[in-house]
PARO-328255 format. One record per residue (C-alpha): residue number from 1; x, y, z. Coordinates in steps of 0.5 Angstrom, whole numbers, plus 2048, in hexadecimal, padded with zeros to 3 digits. Each point is the difference from the previous one (the first is absolute). Example, Ala and Ser with C-alpha at 12.3 -4.5 7.8 and 13.67 -1.06 7.14 Angstrom:
<dokols>
+------+-----+-----+-----+
: resi :   u :   v :   w :
+------+-----+-----+-----+
:    1 : 819 : 7F7 : 810 :
:    2 : 802 : 807 : 7FE :
+------+-----+-----+-----+
</dokols>
This chain:
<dokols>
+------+-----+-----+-----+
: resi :   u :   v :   w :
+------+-----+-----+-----+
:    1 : 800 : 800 : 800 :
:    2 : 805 : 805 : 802 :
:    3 : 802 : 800 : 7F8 :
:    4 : 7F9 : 803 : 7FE :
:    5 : 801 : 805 : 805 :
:    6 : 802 : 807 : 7FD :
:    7 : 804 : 806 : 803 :
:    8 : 7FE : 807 : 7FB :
:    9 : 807 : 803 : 7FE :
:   10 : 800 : 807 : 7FE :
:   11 : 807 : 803 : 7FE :
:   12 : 803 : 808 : 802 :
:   13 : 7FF : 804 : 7FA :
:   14 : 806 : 805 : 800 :
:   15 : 803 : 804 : 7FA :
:   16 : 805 : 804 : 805 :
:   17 : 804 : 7FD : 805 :
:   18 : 802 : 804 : 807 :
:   19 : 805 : 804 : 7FC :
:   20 : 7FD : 802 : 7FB :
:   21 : 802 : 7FB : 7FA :
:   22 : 7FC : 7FD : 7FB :
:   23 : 7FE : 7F9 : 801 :
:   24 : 7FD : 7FD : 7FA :
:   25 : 801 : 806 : 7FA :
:   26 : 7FA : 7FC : 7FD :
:   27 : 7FB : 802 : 805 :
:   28 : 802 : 808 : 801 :
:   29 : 7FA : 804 : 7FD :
:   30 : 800 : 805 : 7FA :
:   31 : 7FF : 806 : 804 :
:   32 : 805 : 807 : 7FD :
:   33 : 804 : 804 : 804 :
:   34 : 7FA : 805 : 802 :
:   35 : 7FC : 7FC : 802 :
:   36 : 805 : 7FC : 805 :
:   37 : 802 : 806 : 803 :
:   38 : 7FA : 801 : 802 :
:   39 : 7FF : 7FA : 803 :
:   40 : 806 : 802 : 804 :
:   41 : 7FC : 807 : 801 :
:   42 : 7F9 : 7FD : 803 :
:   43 : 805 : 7FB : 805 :
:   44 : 804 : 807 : 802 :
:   45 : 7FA : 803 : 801 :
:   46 : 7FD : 7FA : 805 :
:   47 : 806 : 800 : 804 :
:   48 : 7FF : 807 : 801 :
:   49 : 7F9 : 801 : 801 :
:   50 : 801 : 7FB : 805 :
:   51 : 805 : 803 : 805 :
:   52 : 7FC : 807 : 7FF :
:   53 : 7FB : 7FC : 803 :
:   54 : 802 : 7FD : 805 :
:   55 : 802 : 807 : 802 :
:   56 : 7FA : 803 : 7FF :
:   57 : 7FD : 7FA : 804 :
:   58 : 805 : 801 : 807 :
:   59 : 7FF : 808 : 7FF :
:   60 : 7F9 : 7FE : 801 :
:   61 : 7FC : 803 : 7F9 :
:   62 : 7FF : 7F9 : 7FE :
:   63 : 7FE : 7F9 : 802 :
:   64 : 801 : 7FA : 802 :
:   65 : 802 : 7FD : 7F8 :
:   66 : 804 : 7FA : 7FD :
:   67 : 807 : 801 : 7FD :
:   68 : 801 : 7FD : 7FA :
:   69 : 808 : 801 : 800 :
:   70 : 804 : 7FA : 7FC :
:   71 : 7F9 : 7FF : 7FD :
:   72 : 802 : 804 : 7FA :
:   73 : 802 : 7FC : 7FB :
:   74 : 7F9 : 7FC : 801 :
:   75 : 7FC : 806 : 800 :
:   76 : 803 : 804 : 7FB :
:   77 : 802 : 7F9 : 7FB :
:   78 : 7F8 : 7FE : 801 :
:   79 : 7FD : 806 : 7FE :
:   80 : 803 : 803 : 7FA :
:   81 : 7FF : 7F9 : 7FE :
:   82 : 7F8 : 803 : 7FF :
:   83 : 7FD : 803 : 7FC :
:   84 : 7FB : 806 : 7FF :
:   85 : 7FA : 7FB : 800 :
:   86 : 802 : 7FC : 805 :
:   87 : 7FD : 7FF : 807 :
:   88 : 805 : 801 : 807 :
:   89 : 7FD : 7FE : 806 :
:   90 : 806 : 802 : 805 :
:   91 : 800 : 7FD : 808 :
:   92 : 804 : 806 : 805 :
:   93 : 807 : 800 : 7FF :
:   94 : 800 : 802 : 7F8 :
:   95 : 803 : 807 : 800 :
:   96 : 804 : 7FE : 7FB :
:   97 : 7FC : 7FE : 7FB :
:   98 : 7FB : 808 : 801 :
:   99 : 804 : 803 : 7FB :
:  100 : 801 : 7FB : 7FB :
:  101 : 7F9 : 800 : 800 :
:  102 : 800 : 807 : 7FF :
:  103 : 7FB : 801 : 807 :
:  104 : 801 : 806 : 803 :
:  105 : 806 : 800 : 806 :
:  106 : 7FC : 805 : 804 :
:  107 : 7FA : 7FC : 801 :
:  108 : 804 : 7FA : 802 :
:  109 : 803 : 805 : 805 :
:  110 : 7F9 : 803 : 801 :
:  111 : 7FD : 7FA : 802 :
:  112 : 806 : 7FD : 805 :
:  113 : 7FE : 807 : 804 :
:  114 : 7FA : 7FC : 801 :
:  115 : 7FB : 804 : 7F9 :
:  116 : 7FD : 7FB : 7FC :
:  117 : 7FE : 805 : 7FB :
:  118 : 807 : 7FF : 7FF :
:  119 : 7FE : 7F9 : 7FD :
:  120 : 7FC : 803 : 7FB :
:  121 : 803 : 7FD : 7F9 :
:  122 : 800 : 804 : 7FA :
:  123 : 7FA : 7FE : 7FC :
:  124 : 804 : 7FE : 7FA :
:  125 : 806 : 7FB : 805 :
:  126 : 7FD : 7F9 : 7FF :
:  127 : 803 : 800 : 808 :
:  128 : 7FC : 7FE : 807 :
:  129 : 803 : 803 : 807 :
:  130 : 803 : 7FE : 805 :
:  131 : 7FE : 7F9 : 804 :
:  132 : 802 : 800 : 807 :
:  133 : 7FD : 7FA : 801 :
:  134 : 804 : 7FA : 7FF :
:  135 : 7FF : 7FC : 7FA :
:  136 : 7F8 : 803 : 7FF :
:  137 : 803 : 804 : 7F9 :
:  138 : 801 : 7F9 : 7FD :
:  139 : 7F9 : 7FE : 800 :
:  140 : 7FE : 807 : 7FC :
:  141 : 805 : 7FE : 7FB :
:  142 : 7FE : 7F9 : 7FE :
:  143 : 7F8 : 804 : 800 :
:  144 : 804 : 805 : 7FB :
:  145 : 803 : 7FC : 7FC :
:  146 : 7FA : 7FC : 7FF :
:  147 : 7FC : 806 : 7FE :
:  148 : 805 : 801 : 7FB :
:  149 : 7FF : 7F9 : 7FD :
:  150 : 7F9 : 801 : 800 :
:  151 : 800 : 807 : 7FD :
:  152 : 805 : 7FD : 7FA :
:  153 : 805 : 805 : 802 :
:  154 : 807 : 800 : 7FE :
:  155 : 803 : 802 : 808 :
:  156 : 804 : 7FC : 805 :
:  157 : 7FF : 801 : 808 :
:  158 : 806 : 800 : 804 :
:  159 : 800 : 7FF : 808 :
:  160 : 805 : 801 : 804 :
:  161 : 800 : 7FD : 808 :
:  162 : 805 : 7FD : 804 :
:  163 : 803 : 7FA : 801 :
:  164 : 7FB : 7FF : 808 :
:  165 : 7FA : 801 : 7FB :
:  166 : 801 : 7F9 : 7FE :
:  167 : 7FE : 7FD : 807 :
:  168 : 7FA : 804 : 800 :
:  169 : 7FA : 7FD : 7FC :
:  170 : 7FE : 807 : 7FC :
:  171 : 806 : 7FD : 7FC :
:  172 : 7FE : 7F9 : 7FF :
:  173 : 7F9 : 802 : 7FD :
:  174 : 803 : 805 : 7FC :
:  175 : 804 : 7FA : 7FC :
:  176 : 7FC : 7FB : 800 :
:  177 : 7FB : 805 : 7FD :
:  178 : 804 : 803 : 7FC :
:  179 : 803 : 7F8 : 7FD :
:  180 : 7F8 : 7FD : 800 :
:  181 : 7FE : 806 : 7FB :
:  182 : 808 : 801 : 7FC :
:  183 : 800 : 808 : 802 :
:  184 : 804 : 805 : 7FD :
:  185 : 803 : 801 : 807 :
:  186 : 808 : 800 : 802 :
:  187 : 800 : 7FF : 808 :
:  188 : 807 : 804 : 802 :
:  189 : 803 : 7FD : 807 :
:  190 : 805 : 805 : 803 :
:  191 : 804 : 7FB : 803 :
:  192 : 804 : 804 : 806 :
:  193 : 801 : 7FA : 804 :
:  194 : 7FC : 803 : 806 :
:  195 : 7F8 : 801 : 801 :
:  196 : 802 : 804 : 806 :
:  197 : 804 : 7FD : 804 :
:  198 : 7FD : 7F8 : 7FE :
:  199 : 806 : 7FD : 7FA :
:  200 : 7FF : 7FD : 7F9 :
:  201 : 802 : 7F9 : 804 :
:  202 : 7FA : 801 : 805 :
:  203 : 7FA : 802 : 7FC :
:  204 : 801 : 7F9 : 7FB :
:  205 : 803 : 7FA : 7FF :
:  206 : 801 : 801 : 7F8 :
:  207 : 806 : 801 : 7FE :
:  208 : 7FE : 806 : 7FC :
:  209 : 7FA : 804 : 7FF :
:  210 : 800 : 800 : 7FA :
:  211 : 7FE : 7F9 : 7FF :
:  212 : 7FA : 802 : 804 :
:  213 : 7FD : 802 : 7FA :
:  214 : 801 : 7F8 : 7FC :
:  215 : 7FA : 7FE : 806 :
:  216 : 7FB : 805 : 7FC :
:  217 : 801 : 7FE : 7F9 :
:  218 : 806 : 806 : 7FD :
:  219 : 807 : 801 : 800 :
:  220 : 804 : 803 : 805 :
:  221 : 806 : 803 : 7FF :
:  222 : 806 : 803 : 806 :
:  223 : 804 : 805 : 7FE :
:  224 : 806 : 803 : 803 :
:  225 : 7FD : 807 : 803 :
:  226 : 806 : 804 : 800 :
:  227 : 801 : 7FF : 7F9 :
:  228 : 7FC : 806 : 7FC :
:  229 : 801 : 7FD : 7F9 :
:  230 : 7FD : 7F8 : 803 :
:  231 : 7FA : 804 : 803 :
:  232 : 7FF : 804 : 7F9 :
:  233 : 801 : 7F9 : 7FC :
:  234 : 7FB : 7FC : 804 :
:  235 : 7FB : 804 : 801 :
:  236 : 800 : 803 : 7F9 :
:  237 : 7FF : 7F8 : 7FF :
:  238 : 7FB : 7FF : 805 :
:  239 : 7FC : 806 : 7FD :
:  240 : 800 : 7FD : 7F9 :
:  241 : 7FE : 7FA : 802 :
:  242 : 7FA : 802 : 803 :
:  243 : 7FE : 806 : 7FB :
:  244 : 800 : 7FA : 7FB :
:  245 : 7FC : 7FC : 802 :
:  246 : 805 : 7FB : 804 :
:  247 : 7FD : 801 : 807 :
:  248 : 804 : 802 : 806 :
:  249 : 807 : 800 : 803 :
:  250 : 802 : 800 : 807 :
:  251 : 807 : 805 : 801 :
:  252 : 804 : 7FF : 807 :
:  253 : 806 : 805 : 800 :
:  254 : 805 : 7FD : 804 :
:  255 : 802 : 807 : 803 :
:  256 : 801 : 803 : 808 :
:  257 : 7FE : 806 : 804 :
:  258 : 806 : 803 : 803 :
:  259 : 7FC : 805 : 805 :
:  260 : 7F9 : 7FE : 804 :
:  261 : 7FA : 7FE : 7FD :
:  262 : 7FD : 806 : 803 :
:  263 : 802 : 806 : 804 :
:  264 : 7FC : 7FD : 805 :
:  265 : 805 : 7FA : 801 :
:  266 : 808 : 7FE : 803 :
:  267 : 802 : 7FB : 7FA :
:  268 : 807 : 7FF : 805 :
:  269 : 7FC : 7FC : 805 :
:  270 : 7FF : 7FB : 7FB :
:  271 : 805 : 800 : 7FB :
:  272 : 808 : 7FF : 801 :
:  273 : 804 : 806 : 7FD :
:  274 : 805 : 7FB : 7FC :
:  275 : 7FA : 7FF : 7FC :
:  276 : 7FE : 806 : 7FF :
:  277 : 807 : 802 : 7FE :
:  278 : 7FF : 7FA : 7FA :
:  279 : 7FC : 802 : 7FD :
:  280 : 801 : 808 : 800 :
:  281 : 806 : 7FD : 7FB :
:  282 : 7FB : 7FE : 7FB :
:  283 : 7FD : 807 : 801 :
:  284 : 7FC : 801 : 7F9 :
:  285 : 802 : 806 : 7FE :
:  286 : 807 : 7FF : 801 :
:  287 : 7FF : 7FB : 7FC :
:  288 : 7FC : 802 : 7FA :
:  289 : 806 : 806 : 801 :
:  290 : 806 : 7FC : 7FE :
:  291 : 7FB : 7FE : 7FA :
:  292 : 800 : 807 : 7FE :
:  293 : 806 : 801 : 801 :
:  294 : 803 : 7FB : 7FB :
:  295 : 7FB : 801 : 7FB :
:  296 : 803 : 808 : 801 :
:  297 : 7F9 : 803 : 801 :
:  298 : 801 : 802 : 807 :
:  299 : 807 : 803 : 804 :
:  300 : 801 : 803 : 807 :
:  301 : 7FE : 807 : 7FE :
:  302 : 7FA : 7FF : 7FD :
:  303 : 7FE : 7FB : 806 :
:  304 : 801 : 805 : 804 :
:  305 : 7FC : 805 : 7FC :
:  306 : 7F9 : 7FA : 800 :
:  307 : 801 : 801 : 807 :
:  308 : 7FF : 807 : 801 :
:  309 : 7FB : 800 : 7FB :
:  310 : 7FC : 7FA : 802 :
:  311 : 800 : 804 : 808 :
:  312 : 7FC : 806 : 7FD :
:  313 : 7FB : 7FC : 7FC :
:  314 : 7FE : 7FE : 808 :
:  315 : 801 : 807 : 803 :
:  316 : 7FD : 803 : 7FB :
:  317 : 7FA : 7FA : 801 :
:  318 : 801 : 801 : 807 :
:  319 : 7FE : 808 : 800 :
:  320 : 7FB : 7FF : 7FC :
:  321 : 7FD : 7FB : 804 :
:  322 : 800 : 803 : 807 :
:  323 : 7FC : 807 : 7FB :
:  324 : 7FA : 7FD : 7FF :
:  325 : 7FB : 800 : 805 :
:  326 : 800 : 7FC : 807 :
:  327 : 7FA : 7FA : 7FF :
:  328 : 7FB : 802 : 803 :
:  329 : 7FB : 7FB : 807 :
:  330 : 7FA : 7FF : 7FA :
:  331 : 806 : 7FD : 7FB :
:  332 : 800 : 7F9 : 804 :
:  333 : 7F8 : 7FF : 7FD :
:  334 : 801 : 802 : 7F9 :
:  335 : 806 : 7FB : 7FC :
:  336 : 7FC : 7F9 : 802 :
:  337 : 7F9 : 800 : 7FB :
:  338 : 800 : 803 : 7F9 :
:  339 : 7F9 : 801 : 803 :
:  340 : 7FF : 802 : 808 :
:  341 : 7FB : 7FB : 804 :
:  342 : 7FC : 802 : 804 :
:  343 : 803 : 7FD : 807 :
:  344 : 806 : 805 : 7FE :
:  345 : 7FC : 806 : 7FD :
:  346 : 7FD : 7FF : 808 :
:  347 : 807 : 800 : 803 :
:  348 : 802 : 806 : 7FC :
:  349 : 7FA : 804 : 802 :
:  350 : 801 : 7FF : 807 :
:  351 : 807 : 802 : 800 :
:  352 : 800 : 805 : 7FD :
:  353 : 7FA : 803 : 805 :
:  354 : 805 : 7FE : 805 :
:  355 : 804 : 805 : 7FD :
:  356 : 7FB : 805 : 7FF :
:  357 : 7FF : 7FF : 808 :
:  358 : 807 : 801 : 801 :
+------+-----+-----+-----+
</dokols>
């Protein structure tokens, strides 16, 4: 019997190694020199918004949020994968991936001030807001995506989580739904090795996450998270697949967060520091640096000048932000129902005597 018993194997997919070395040239993507630079940009403008805020957070104009520095080349490699006409729906720690989407930095920072106007989408973005959550955006995607089957509409969905929404059963519904009706729908898994403080090797047996999606029928491929190009490829893959008709594609970025998983949390009481120094070694951007480095499209001054550009886009977007007017008590009512029901159209009229009165 133990011969008919099969194990799912899933190989790391990876284009860059640590050093910024190509590995398999057949693979590297057809991407001009413009737009790898900006790719660079996007990933420099994550780690720099991430560290103002963090600031803006211990000065107490922000709140509690979820770093998402050494995710960058998951996040930035992913998303410029998409297209216009697809859907992204995104969990809380994908700060990186704002911009590439073209949504707006200000709302982002808005709404981590505690605005949810700050999570009103442009109308023409194919984008959701933030899911808090843990796990509940997959189950939005996989309805997207279905929506978009059944409309005959040429668009993938994209949904990003992290490696503890696949312990939660939002996760698992959303697959199976997703393989039982062949979605257009790719499942990213961010995979930085802690769902708080709980390891990868504490939430499951598998030896992969990315296996977990042969149990509901579709393919599922792990891939170097710190590598921007491998994440670009597989995802652009994924989406292909799911825009033709191939159903969809569960992506695990094999990746690592360097800092806390939110403001709000120690990291040094459950991790060791020599692990943490491992992997700021395989830093994602260090790497994609020597890439660029090699291939003459980027050198120490114009690092340098990226940098400096990429602080006064989140100044500029932090100003502009903390302009806009504070959120008012009565706001609380009116981002739930397109249309209010009568049990909250009552609360609000009670409030707003109670402020009458005072």
């Amino acid at each position: 019997m133990e011969e008919l018993i099969q194990e799912p194997d899933v190989d790391r997919f990876q284009i860059l190694d640590q050093d910024g070395n190509i590995v398999d040239e057949d693979r590297e993507p057809d991407l001009s020199d413009e737009e790898l630079l900006e790719l660079y940009e996007y990933m420099v403008l994550g780690k720099v918004t991430d560290k103002k805020f963090f600031k803006l957070q211990r000065q107490g104009r922000f709140g509690t949020f979820a770093p998402c520095r050494g995710q960058e080349a998951a996040q930035v490699g992913s998303a410029y994968a998409l297209e216009d006409r697809d859907w992204m729906f995104p969990a809380f720690r994908e700060t990186a991936v704002w911009p590439v989407r073209d949504l707006p930095l200000e709302g982002l920072i808005q709404y981590w001030q505690g605005d949810e106007k700050g999570m009103q989408i442009p109308e023409d973005n194919n984008d959701f807001m933030i899911a808090v959550p843990v796990g509940s955006q997959t189950l939005h995607a996989a309805g997207s995506a279905w929506a978009s089957k059944l409309n005959g509409e040429d668009a993938a969905t994209l949904v990003y989580f992290g490696d503890g929404a696949t312990s939660e059963g939002d996760f698992h519904e959303a697959m199976n739904f997703a393989g039982a009706f062949d979605l257009p729908c790719i499942f990213l898994c961010q995979n930085n090795q802690y769902a708080i403080s709980v390891p990868r090797d504490r939430q499951t047996g598998a030896s992969s996450l990315a296996q977990k999606a042969v149990a509901y029928g579709f393919p599922g491929l792990q891939v170097d998270g710190n590598d921007i190009l491998a994440m670009y490829v597989a995802t652009k893959h994924a989406l292909e697949r799911a825009r033709n008709g191939d159903g969809p594609t569960m992506v695990e970025a094999y990746t690592y967060r360097l800092g806390d998983h939110t403001t709000s949390d120690d990291a040094d009481r459950y991790r060791d520091e020599e692990e943490v120094e491992e992997w700021k070694e395989k830093d994602p951007i260090t790497r994609f640096e020597a890439y660029l480095k090699e291939k003459d499209i980027l050198d120490d001054e114009t690092i340098t000048e990226i940098e400096e550009e990429m602080k006064d886009r989140i100044n500029e977007a932090v100003k502009a932000a903390e302009e806009r007017d504070d959120p008012e008590l009565a706001d609380m009512f009116q981002y739930h129902y397109e249309e209010m029901p009568p049990r909250l159209q009552n609360q609000l009229e009670h409030l707003k005597e109670m402020e009458e009165d005072n």
